[in-house]
C-alpha positions as CSV (number, residue, x, y, z in Angstrom):
1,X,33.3,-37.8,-34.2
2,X,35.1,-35.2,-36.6
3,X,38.2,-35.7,-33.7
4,X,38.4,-39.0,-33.7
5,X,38.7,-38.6,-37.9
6,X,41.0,-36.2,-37.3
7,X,43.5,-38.2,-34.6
8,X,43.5,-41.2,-36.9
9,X,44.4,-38.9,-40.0
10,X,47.3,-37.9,-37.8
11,X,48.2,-41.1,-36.9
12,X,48.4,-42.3,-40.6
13,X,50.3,-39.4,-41.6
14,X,52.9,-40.2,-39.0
15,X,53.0,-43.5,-40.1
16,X,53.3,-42.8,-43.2
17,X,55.9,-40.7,-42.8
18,X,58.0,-43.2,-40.6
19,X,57.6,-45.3,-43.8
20,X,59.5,-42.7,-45.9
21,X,61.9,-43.0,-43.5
22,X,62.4,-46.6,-43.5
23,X,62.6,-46.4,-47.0
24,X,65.1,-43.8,-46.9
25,X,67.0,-45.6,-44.6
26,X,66.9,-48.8,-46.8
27,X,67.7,-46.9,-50.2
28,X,70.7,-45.5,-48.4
29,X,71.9,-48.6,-47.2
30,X,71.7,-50.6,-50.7
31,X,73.0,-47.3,-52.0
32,X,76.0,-47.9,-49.8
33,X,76.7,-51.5,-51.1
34,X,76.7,-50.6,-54.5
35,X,79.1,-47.9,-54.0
36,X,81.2,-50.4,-52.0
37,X,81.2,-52.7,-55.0
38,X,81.8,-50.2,-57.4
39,X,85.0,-49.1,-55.4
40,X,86.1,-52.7,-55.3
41,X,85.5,-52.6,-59.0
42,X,87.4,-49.3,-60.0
43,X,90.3,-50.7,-57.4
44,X,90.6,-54.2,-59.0
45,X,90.3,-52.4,-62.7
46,X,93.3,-49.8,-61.5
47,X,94.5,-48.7,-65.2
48,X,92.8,-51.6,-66.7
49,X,90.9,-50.4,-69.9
50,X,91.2,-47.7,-72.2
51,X,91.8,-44.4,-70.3
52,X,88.1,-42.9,-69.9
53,X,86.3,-46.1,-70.7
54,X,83.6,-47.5,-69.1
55,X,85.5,-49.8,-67.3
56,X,88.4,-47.9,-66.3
57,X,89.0,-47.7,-62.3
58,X,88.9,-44.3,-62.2
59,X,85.7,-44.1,-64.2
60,X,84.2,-46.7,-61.5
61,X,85.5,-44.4,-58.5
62,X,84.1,-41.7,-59.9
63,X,80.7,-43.2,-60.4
64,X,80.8,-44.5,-56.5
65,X,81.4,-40.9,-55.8
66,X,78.7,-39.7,-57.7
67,X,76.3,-42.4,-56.2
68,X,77.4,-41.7,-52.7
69,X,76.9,-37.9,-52.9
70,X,73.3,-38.7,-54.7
71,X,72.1,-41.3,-51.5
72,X,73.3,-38.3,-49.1
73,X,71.3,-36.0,-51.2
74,X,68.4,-38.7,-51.1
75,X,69.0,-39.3,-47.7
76,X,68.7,-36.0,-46.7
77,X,65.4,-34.8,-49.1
78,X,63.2,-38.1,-47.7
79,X,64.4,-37.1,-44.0
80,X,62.9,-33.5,-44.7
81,X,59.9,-35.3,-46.2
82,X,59.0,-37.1,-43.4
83,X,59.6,-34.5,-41.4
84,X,57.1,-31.9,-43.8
85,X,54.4,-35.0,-43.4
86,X,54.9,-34.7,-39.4
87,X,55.1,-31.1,-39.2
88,X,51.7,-31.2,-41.6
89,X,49.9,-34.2,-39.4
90,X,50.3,-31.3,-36.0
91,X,49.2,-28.6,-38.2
92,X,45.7,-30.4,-39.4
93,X,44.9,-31.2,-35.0
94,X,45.7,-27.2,-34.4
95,X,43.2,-26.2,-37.3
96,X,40.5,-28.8,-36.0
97,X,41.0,-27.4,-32.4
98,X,40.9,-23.8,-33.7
99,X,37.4,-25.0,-35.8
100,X,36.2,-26.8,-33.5
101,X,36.8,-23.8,-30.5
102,X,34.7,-21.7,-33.3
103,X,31.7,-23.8,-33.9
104,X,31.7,-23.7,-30.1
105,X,31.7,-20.2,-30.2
106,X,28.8,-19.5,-32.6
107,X,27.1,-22.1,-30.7
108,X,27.3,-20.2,-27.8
C-alpha cells in the first residue's frame, strides 16, 4: 500500500512539475511578443518624445531589453524548478525503498 502512495506521489510531482514547465514555456513566449511590440513601439517612436520620456524609442528599446533579459531569467529559474520537483519526486522512492528495506530488516 505505502508504495503504491508513494508511486502516485511521484507521479504528481512530475506532473506537476511538467506544469511549471508549460507555464514557463508560455510566460516566455507572451514575454516574447510584448518585447516584439515594444521594439516595434520604440522603432516607430525613433526621437519621438521628449528625450528620456516615457515614450521615447529608446526608452521603449530599453524596456524590451529589460523584459527579454527578465523572461530568460524566468525562463531559466522555472526550468531549474521543475527540475528540483523531479530531482525531489526520485529522492522520496529512494527513501521509501531504503524504509521499506529496514522494516524488512527488523522484521526479520
Amino acid at each position: 500500500m505505502a508504495e503504491a502512495l508513494v508511486a502516485f506521489e511521484r507521479v504528481a510531482v512530475v506532473a506537476e512539475a511538467a506544469r511549471v514547465r508549460e507555464a514557463g514555456v508560455r510566460a516566455a513566449e507572451q514575454a516574447g511578443s510584448l518585447v516584439a511590440a515594444l521594439e516595434q513601439a520604440g522603432a516607430a517612436a525613433g526621437g519621438a518624445g521628449p528625450p528620456g520620456g516615457v515614450l521615447s524609442g529608446a526608452t521603449l528599446s530599453e524596456c524590451a531589453a529589460l523584459l527579454a533579459r527578465r523572461a530568460r531569467e524566468a525562463a531559466v529559474e522555472t526550468e531549474q524548478v521543475a527540475g528540483r520537483m523531479e530531482s525531489a519526486a526520485e529522492l522520496l522512492v529512494g527513501v521509501d525503498e531504503e524504509v521499506a528495506r529496514g522494516v524488512a530488516g527488523a522484521g526479520s
